[in-house]
C-alpha positions in Angstrom: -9.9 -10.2 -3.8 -7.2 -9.4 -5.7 -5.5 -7.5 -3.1 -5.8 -10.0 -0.8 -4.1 -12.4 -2.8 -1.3 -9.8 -2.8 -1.2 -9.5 0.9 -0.7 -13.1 1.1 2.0 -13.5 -2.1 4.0 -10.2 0.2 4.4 -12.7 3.3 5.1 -16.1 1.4 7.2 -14.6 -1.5 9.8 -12.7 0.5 10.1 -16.1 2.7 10.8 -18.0 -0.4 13.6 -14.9 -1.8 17.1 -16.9 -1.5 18.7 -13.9 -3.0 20.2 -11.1 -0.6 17.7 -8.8 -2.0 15.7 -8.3 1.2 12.8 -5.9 -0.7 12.6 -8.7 -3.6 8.9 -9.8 -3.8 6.7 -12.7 -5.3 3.4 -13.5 -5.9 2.2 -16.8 -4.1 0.6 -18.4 -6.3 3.6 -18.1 -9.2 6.0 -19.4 -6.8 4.1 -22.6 -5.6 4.0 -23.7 -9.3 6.1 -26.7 -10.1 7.8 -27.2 -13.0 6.3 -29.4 -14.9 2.7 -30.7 -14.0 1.2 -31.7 -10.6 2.5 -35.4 -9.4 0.2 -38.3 -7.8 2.9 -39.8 -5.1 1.8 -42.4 -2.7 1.1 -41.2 0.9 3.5 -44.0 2.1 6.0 -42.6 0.6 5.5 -39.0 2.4 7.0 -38.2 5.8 5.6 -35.5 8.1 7.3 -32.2 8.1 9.7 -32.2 11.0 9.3 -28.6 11.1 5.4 -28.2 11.6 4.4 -25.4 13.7 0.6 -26.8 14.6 0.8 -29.3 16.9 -2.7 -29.5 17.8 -5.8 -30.9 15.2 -8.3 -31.1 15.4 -9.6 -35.2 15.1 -13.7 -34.3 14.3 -12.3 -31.3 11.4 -10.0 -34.1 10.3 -12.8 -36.9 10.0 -15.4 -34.0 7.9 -12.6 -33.7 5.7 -11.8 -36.9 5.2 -15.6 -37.4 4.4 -15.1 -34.8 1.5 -12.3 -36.4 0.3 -14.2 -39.2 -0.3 -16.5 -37.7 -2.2 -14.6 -34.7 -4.3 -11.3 -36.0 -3.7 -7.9 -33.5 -3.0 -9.0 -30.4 -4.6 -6.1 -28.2 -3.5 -2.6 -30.3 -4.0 -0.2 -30.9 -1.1 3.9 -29.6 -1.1 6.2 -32.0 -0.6 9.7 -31.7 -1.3 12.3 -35.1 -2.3 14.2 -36.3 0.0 16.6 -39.8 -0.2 15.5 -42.6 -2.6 11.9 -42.4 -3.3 10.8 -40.8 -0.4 8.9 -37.2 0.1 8.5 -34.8 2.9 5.6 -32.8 3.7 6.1 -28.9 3.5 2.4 -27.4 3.4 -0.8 -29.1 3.5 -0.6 -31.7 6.6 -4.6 -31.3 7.3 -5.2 -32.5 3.7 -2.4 -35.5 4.2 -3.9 -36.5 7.3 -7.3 -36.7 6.4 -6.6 -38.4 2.6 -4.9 -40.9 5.2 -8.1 -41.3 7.3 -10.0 -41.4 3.8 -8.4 -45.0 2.6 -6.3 -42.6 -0.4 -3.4 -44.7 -1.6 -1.7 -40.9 -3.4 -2.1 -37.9 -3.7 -2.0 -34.9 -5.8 1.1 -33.1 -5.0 3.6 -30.1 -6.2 7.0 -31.7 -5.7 9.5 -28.6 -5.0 13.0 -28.2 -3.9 13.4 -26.6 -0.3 15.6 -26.8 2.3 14.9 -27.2 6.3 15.2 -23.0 6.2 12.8 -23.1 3.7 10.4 -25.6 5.1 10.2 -24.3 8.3 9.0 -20.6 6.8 6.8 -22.1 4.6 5.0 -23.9 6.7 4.8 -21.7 9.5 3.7 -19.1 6.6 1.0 -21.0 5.1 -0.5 -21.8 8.5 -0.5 -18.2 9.7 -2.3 -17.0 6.3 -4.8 -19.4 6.4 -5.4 -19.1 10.9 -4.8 -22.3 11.5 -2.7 -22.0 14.4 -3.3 -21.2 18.2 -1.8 -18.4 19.3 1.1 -20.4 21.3 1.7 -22.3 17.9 2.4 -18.8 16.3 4.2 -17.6 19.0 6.6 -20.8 18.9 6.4 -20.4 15.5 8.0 -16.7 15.3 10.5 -17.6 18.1 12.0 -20.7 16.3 12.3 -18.2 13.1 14.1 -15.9 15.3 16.2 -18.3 17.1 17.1 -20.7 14.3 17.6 -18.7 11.7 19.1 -15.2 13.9 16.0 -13.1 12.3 14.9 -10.3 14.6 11.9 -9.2 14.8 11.8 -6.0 12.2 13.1 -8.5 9.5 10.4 -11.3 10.2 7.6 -8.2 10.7 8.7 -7.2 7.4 8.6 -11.3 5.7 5.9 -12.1 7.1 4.0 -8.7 6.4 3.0 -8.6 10.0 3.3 -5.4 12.4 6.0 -5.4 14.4 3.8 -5.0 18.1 1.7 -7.9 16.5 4.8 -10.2 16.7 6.2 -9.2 19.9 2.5 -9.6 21.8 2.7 -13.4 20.1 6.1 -14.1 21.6 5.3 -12.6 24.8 3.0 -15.5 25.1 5.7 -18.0 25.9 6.5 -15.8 29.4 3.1 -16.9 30.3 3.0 -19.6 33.0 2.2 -23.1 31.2 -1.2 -23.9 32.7 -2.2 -20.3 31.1 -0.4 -21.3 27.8 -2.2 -25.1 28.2 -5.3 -22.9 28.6 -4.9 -20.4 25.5 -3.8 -23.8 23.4 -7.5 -25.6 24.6 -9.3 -21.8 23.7 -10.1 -22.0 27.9 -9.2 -17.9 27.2 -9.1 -15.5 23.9 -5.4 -14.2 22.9 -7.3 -10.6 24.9 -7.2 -11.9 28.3 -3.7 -13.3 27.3 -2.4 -10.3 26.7 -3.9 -8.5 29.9 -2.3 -10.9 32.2 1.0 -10.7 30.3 1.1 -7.0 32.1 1.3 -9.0 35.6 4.5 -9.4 36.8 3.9 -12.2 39.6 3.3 -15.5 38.0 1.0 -16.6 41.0 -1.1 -13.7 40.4 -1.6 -14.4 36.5 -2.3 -17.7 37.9 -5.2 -16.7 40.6 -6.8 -14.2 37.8 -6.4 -17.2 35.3 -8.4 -19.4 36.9 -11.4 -16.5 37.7 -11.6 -16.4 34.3 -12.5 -19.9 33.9 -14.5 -19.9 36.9 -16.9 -17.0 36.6 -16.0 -16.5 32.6 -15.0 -13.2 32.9 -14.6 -11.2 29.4 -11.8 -9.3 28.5 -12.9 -6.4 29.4 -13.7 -7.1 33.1 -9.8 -8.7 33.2 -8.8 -5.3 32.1 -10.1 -3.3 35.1 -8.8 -6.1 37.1 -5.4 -6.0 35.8 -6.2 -1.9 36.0 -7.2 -1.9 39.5 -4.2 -4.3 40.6 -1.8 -2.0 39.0 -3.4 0.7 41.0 -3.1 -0.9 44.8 0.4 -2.0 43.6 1.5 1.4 42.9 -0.1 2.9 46.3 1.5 0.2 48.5 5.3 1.5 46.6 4.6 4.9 47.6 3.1 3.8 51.2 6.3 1.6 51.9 8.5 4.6 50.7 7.0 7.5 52.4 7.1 4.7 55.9 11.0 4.1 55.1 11.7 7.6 54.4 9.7 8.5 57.9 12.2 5.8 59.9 15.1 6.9 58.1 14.2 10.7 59.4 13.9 9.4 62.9 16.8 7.5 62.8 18.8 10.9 61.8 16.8 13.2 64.2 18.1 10.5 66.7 21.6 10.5 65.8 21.5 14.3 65.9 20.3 14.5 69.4 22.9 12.1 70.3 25.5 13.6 68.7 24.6 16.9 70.3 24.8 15.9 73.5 28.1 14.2 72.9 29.5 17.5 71.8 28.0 19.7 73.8 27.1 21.8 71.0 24.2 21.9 68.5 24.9 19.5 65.1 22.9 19.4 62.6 22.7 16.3 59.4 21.4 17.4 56.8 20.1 14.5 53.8 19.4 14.2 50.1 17.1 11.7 49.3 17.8 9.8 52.3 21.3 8.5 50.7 23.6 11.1 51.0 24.4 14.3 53.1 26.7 16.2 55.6 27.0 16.5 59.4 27.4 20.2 60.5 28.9 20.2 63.9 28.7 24.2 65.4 31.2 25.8 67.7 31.5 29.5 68.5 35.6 29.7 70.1 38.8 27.9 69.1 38.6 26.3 72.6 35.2 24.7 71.9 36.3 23.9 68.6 39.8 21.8 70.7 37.3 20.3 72.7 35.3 18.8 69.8 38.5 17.8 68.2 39.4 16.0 70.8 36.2 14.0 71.2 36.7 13.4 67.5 40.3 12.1 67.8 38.7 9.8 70.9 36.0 8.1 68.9 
């Protein structure tokens, strides 16, 4: 357990560092204490956290926890951070807020903490992430806004977040997916596996077509696999059958143009090719006067 709790601090701590010590680390649950104690504030007085990665919850989850709340009350505290006058805005813990809303709460236990939007966004992309809460489109949005808002690439946020590197560029390859297939992965229609097999396929109508045989004959991953396999296969024999059929033209077109040429000359010329983009024309003669006569057959054209 306790190196679990380490895994987590590793990915939370390092998002929290404001120093310019990249390898500085922290322990997660040392950093979420406030100073001082924990504060009651009145839910009215919270605003949602502009910078939530999860955009999708789940309303019968929300009700069962709401029925908990009733009965145990907020266990864990919220985050919030102050913002102008009185008011608060929500970093971590929006399931909690939501359902304590649904509940009838008036407040709610809370660590109030200083963080700005930088801050907010990691945090609560980070607590969400640790605890797999999110779809894998939210994490995949999730990463990218990281990288785009904030110019992380994705070595730095692999080593944040604690994550392997492969593991965050398979989530942001996600958003290449066409959007019914991303719709689909949000609503759990398909696992992040078969995501990531028709992420291979370059044509976006045919992710689309294997898509929806999924859903209609509920193929596993593994039968997307050997179709992904086998399409890769007939894709690769139809390259090498339309280059060995333009290859075959382009010889007959030269064989042609030899003939031609021969009989233009009167004298046997030979073109000779290098991958069917560049060569030479060899044009014989066998005395000076044939060689005039080809010159000036040259000097004609």
């Amino acid at each position: 357990m306790a190196n679990k709790k380490r895994a987590l601090g590793k990915g939370l701590g390092a998002l929290l560092d404001d120093s310019s010590d990249s390898n500085k680390r922290y322990d997660i649950e040392k950093d979420l204490l406030p100073i001082g104690t924990v504060a009651n504030v009145l839910l009215k007085k919270i605003e949602k956290n502009p910078f939530q990665p999860r955009e999708d919850f789940d309303e019968n989850n929300l009700i069962e926890l709401a029925n908990s709340i009733k009965e145990q009350g907020v266990i864990q505290p919220i985050t919030v951070r102050k913002i102008e006058g009185e008011k608060y805005q929500l970093i971590t813990g929006e399931r909690r807020f939501r359902a304590s809303q649904i509940a009838g709460l008036t407040e709610i236990p809370a660590y109030v903490r200083t963080a700005d939007d930088h801050a907010m966004l990691e945090m609560a992309i980070v607590e969400n992430i640790q605890r797999e809460n999110l779809n894998p489109i939210e994490i995949a949005i999730g990463y990218s806004r990281l990288m785009n808002d904030y110019n992380f690439t994705q070595e730095v946020l692999s080593e944040k977040l604690g994550k392997s590197r492969s593991s965050i560029a398979n989530y942001i390859r996600l958003l290449k997916l066409p959007a019914e297939i991303q719709i689909g992965l949000r609503q759990e229609n398909i696992s992040m596996g078969h995501a990531r097999s028709l992420i291979s396929i370059e044509n976006n109508q045919t992710q689309l077509e294997i898509y929806q045989d999924i859903i209609a004959q509920n193929l596993s991953v593994r039968e997307v696999e050997e179709i992904v396999q086998n399409l890769g296969k007939n894709e690769s024999s139809k390259k090498k059958s339309t280059e060995k059929k333009e290859n075959s033209e382009l010889t007959n077109h030269f064989n042609q143009v030899q003939e031609e040429l021969s009989k233009t000359f009167e004298t046997k010329v030979q073109i000779r090719t290098k991958d069917g983009e560049k060569g030479k024309i060899v044009i014989n003669f066998s005395s000076q006067n044939e060689f005039d006569k080809i010159m000036k057959l040259v000097n004609k054209k």
